[in-house]
C-alpha positions in Angstrom: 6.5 13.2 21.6 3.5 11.3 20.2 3.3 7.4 19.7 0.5 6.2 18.0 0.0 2.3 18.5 1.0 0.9 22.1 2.3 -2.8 20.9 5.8 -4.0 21.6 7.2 -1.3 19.1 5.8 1.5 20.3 5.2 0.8 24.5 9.4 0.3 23.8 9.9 3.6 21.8 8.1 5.5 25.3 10.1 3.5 27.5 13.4 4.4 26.0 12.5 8.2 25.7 12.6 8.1 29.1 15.8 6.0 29.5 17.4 8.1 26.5 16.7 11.1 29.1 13.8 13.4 27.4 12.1 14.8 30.1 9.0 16.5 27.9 5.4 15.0 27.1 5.5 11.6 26.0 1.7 10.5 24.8 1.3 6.7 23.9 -1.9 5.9 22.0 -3.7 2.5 21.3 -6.6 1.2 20.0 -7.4 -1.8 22.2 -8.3 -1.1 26.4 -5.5 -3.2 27.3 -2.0 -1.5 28.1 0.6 -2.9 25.9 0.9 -6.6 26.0 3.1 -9.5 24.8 1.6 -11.0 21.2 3.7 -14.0 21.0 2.6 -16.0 23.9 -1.2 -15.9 22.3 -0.6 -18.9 19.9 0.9 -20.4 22.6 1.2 -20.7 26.8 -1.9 -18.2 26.5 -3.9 -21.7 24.2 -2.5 -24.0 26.2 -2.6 -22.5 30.2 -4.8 -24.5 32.6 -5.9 -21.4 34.4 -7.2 -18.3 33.2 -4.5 -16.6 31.3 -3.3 -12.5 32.1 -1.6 -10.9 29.5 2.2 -10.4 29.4 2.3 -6.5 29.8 5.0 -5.0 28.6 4.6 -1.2 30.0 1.5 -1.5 32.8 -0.4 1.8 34.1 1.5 2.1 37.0 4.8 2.0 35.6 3.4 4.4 32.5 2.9 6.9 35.7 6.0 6.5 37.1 7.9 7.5 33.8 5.8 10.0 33.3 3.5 8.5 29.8 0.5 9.7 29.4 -1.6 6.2 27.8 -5.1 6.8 25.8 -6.3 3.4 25.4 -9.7 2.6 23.5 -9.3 5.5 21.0 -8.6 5.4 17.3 -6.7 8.4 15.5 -8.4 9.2 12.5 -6.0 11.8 11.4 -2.9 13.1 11.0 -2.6 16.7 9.8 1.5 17.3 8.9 1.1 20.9 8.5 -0.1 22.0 12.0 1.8 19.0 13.6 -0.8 17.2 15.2 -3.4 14.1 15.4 -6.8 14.0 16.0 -8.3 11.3 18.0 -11.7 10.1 17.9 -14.4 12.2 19.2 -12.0 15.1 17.8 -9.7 16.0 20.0 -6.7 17.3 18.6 -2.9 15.9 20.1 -0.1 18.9 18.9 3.1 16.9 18.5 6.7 17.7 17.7 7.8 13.9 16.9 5.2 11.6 16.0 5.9 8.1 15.7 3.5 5.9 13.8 3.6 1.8 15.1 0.2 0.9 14.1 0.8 -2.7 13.7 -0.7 -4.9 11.5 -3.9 -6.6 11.1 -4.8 -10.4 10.1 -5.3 -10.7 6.2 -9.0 -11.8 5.8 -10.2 -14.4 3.6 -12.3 -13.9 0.8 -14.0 -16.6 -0.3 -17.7 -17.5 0.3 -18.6 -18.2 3.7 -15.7 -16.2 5.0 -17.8 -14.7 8.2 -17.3 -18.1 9.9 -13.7 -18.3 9.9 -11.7 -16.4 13.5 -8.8 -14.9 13.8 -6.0 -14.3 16.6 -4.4 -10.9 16.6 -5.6 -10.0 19.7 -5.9 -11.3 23.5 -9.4 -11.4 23.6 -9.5 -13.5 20.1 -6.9 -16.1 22.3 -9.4 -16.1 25.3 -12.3 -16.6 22.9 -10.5 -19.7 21.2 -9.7 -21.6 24.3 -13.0 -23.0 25.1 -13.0 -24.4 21.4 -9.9 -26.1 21.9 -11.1 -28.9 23.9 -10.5 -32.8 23.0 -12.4 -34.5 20.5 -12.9 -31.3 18.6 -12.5 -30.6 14.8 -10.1 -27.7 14.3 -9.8 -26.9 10.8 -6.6 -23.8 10.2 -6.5 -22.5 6.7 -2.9 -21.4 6.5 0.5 -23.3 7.0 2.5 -20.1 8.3 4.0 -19.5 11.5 0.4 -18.5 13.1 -1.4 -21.4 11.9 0.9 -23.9 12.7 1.7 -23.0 16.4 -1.8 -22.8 16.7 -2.4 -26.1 15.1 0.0 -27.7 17.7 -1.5 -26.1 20.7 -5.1 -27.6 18.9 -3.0 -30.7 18.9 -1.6 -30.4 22.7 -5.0 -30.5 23.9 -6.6 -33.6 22.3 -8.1 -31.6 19.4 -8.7 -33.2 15.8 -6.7 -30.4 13.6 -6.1 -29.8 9.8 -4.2 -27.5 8.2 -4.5 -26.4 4.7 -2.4 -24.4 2.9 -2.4 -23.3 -0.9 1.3 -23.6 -1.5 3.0 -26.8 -2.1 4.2 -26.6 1.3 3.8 -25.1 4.5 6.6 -22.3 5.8 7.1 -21.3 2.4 7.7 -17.6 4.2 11.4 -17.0 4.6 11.8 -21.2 6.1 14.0 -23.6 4.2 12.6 -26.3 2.7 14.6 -28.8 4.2 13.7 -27.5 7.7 9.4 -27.1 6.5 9.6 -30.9 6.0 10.9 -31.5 9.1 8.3 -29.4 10.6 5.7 -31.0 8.6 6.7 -34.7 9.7 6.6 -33.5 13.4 2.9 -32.1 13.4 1.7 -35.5 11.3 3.8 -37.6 14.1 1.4 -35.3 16.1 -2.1 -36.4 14.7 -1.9 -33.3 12.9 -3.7 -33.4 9.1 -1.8 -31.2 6.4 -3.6 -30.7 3.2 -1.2 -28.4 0.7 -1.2 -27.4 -2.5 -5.1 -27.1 -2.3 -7.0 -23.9 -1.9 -10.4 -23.6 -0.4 -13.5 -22.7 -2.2 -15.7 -22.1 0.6 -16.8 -22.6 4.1 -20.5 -23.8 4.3 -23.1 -22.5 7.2 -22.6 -25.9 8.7 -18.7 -25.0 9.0 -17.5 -27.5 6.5 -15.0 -26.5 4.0 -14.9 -27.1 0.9 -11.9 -27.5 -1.0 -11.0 -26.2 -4.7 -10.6 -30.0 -5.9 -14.2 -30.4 -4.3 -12.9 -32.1 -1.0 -14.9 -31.4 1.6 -13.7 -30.9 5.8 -15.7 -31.1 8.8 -14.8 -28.4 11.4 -16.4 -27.4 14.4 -14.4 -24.1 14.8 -12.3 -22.7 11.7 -9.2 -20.3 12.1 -7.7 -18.5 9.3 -4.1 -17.4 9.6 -3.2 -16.5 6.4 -0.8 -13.5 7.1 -1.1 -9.9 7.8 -1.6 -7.2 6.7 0.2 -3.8 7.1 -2.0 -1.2 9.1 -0.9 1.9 6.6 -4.2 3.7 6.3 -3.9 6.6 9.0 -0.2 7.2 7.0 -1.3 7.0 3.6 -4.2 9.8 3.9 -1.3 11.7 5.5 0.4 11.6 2.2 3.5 9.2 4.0 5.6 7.0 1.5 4.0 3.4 1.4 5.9 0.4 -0.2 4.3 -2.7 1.4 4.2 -0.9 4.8 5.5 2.4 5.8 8.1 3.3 4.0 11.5 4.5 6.1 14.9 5.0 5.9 17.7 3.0 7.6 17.1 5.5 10.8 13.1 4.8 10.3 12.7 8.2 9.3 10.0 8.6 6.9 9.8 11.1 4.0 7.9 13.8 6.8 11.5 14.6 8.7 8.9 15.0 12.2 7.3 11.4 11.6 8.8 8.0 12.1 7.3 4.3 11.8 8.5 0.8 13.6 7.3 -2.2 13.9 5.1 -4.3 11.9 3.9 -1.2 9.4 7.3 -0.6 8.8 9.1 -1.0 5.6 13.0 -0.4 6.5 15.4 -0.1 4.0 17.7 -2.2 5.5 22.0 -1.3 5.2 22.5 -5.1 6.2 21.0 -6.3 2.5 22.1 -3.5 0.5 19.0 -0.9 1.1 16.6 -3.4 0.7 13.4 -2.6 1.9 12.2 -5.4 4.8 9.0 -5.0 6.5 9.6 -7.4 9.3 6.3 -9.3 11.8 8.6 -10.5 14.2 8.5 -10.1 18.2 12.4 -8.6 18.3 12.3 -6.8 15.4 9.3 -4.4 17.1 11.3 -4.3 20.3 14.1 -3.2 18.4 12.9 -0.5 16.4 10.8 1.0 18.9 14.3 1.9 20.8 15.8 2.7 17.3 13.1 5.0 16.4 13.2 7.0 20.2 16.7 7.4 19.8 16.0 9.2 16.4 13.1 11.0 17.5 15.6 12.2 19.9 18.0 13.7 16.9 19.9 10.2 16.6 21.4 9.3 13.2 21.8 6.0 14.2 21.1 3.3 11.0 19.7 0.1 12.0 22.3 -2.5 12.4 20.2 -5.3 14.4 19.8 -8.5 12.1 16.3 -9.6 11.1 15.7 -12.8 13.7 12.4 -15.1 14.0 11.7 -17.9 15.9 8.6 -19.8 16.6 7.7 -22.5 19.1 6.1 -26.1 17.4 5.5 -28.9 20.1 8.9 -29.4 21.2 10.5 -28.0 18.5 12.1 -24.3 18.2 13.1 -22.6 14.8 15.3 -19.8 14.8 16.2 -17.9 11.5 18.8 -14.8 11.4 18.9 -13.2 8.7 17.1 -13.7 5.1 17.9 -17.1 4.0 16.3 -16.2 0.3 19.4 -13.7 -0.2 22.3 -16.7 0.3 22.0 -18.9 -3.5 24.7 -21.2 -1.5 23.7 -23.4 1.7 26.0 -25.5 4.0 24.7 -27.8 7.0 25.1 -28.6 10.3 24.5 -31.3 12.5 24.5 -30.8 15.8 23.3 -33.8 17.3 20.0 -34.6 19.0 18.1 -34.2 16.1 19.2 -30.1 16.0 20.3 -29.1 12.6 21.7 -26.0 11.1 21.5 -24.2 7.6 23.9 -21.1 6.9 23.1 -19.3 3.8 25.7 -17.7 2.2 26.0 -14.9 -0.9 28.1 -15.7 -3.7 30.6 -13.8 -2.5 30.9 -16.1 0.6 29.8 -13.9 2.9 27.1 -15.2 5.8 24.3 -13.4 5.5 21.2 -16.0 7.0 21.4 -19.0 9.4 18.4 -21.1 9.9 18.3 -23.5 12.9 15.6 -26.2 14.0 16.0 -28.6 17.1 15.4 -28.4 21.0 16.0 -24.9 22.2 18.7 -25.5 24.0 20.6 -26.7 21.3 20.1 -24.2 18.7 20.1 -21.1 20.4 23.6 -20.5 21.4 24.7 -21.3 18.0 21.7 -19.1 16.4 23.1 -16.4 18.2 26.9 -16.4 17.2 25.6 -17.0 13.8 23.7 -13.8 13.9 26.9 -11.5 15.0 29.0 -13.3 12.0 26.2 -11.9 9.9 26.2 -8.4 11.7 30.3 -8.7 11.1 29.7 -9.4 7.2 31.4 -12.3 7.8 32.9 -14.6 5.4 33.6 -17.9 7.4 35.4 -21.1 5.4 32.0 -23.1 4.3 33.9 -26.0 5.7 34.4 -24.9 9.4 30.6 -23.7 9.3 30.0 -27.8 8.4 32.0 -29.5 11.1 30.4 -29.1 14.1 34.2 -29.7 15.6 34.8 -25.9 14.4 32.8 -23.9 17.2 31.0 -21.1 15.7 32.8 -19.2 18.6 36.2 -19.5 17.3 35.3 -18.4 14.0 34.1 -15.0 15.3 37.2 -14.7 16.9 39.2 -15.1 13.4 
């Protein structure tokens, strides 16, 4: 068994070959010199700790020899040859395999407009490390992007007495999968923060003094600019294999690819998912790697097993948490919630009533619980009364129950 990429997806797919009881070879491979590590905390407690930050590792050398997994960290493949079975690593060696899974990940989307060299990037846990010293007060952050990644970075900028603007090309930030309703809540927050958000304006280019200039001519001062502008698929080692590639990797409901000895999870995977009729999601979300890397073990393993966890994000914004189960864009119909304490929920529902996305913004530990009984009504195909999902008298609890 051969893993190449040792992120969350993968370092899980090892793990649970173990659990799952293979007792052969298991290889896990990975670019960077770090054993697998947690990418969520970078925009976040890794910004914003007062001491020197470690990374969150998720499967650490010691434990890899305990279970038995070999790691080669620091090497690229360059190669997959599906005929003979096997990977060759840089330098040349060649790796035979029997199951190869691919969880290569994905890599920031670059900007491409003069001056573009200036701008940084966080992907990695050196690229946190390197942006901490520039996050100090007084100084002028400028983030071109207003998704998830620019915005939790903007309020960590914010959190330590830094000068930030955002600027994103849309008409609003979040426009990524995040009701509108909820954006604008979002949007007031980071303003109530000091935070500057410039939308609906795209950026020309980025001078050698750092300033940016903006498409209407506007021009914005920055000591240090970050562009988080999305990311993109890392498909290249699968595509000169001859693998199926629709926006990522493409697999099936198992994450079985169209090579019956080669499977893909994580970020570079495009999963037709049974959930929204075979649609094809390709998912940068911390759970859904964690999820498919056991998924994609178990069908390394001879598993038929279809995917049946429900797409869930969340990200962390000053004191604010969003969660989102589901895909909001594929319910036409939305009820509310209010659930006090300035925590609010959306349910989106098809137009045959049945639940299929739930979107909720507020203090954690008001919107999780209900996040979470909202996600198995989805799971369930539910199709709860629109009134009971309004009246925050009808617990979410019962109506799993009916």
């Amino acid at each position: 068994m051969v893993i190449v990429g040792a992120g969350e997806a993968g370092a899980r797919a090892a793990i649970t070959l173990r659990e799952q009881g293979w007792d052969g070879p298991v290889t896990l491979i990975g670019a960077e010199s770090r054993p697998p590590y947690e990418r969520p905390p970078l925009s976040k407690a890794v910004l914003l700790a007062e001491d020197e930050p470690a990374p969150a590792t998720v499967l650490d050398r010691d434990r890899a020899a305990a279970l038995g997994i070999e790691l080669i960290l620091g090497t690229e493949v360059t190669a997959i040859d599906r005929a003979a079975r096997s990977i060759t690593l840089a330098g040349g060696r060649a790796l035979p395999y029997s199951r190869l899974l691919l969880a290569t990940g994905a890599r920031p989307r670059r900007l491409a407009v003069p001056g573009h060299e200036q701008a940084r990037y966080l992907r990695r846990f050196e690229d946190a490390l390197a942006l901490r010293p520039r996050l100090r007060p007084g100084a002028r952050i400028a983030i071109i992007g207003g998704g998830f990644i620019g915005l939790e970075l903007a309020a960590a900028a914010a959190a330590r007495g830094c000068a930030v603007t955002v600027i994103e090309a849309l008409p609003r930030i979040l426009t990524r999968g995040v009701p509108a309703e909820l954006a604008a809540a979002i949007a007031d927050r980071h303003r109530a923060a000091g935070v500057a958000l410039c939308t609906g304006i795209g950026v020309d280019r980025i001078e050698p003094d750092g300033a940016i200039v903006l498409a209407d001519g506007g021009r914005i001062i920055a000591d240090t600019v970050i562009a988080g502008i999305g990311a993109v698929p890392e498909t290249a080692l699968a595509e000169a294999a001859g693998l199926a590639i629709d926006n990522g990797i493409a697999v099936d409901a198992t994450l079985a690819t169209n090579d019956p000895d080669i499977f893909a999870a994580g970020d570079c995977a495009a999963c037709a998912h049974p959930l929204y009729a075979g649609r094809r999601i390709r998912l940068e979300a911390w759970r859904n790697a964690l999820d498919q890397g056991v998924l994609a073990a178990r069908t390394m393993l001879g598993g038929g097993e279809a995917i049946a966890a429900v797409p869930w994000f969340w990200s962390d914004q000053h004191e604010l948490t969003l969660q989102i189960a589901g895909l909001a864009d594929e319910g036409p119909v939305t009820v509310a919630r209010d659930l006090g304490d300035g925590a609010r929920l959306l349910f989106h529902l098809a137009a045959d009533g049945r639940l299929v996305a739930a979107s909720g913004l507020g203090p954690l530990g008001r919107i999780a619980r209900e996040i979470r009984l909202a996600e198995m009504l989805i799971a369930r195909r539910a199709a709860p009364d629109p009134g009971a999902l309004a009246s925050p008298a009808v617990r979410l609890k019962s109506l799993l129950a009916a």
